[in-house]
C-alpha positions in Angstrom: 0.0 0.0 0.0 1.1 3.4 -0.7 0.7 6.0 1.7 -0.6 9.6 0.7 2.8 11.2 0.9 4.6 9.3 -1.1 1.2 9.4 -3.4 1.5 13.4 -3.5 5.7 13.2 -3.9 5.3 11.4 -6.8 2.9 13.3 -8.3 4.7 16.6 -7.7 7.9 15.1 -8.9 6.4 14.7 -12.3 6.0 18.4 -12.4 9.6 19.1 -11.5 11.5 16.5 -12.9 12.4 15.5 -16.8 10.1 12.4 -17.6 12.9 9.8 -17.4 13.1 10.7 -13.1 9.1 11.0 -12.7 7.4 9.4 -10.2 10.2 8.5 -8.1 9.6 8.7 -4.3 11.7 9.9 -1.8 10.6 6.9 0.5 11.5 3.9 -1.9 15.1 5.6 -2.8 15.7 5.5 1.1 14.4 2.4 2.0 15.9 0.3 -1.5 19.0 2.8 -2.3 17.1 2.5 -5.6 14.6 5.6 -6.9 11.2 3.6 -7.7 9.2 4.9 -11.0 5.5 4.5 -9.7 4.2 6.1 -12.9 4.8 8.2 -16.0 3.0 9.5 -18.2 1.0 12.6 -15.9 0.8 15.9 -18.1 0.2 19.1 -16.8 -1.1 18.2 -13.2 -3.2 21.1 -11.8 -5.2 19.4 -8.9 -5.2 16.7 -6.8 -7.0 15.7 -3.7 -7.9 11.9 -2.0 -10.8 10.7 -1.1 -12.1 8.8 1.9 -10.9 5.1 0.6 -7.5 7.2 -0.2 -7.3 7.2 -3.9 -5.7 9.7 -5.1 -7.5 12.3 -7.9 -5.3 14.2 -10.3 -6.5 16.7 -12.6 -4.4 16.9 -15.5 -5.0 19.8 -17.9 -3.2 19.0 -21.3 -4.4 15.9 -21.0 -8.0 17.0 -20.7 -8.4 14.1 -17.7 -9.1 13.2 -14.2 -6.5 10.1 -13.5 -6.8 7.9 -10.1 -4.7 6.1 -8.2 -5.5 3.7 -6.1 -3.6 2.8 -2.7 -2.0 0.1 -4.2 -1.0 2.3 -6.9 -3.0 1.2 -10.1 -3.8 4.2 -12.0 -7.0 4.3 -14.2 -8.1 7.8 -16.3 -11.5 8.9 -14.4 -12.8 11.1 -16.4 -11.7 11.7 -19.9 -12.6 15.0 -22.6 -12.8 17.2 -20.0 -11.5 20.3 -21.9 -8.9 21.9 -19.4 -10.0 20.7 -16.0 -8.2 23.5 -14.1 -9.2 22.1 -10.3 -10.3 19.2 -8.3 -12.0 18.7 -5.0 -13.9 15.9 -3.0 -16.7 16.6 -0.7 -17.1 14.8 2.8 -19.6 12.4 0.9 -17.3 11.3 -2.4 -18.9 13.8 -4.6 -16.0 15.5 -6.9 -15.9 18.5 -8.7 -13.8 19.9 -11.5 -13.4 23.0 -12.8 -12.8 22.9 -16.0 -11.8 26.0 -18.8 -14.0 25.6 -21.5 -17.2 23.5 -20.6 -19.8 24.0 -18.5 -21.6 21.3 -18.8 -22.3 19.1 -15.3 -21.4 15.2 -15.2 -23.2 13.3 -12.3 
């Protein structure tokens, strides 16, 4: 199981890093001597938030898709042609919400 803040490291580390380090938390280089490549592949990451089973939400906007991550680090696209989404929340009852540049339609 991975734990939230190696979840959110890895997610910032895609914004900061050249593709070919993403995704490489600070936790598994420590604990291995080895950097670990959870994923690849996130573009433009805007928003993130968990929710209360501790997946992890990632809004990424060039990608025009909501990708999750579950705590045992499979990652599935959530939402797809979502035209920008520029922000991401989760309410105390699951509900998410994504703002989003160009559409205003709502998705239940």
């Amino acid at each position: 199981m991975i734990d939230r803040r190696s979840m959110l490291s890895a997610i910032i580390s895609t914004a900061l890093v050249p593709p070919s380090l993403a995704m490489i938390t600070p936790a598994a280089a420590q604990s291995t001597n080895r950097a670990e490549r959870l994923w690849t592949g996130f573009s433009s990451v805007v928003g993130i938030a968990f929710d209360k089973s501790g997946n992890l939400y990632a809004a990424e906007w060039s990608a025009d898709r909501i990708s999750r991550v579950e705590s045992d680090g499979k990652r599935t696209t959530f939402a797809g042609d979502l035209s920008g989404p520029s922000g991401l929340a989760i309410d105390a009852e699951g509900n998410i919400y994504v703002g989003s540049r160009g559409s205003r339609r709502q998705r239940g």
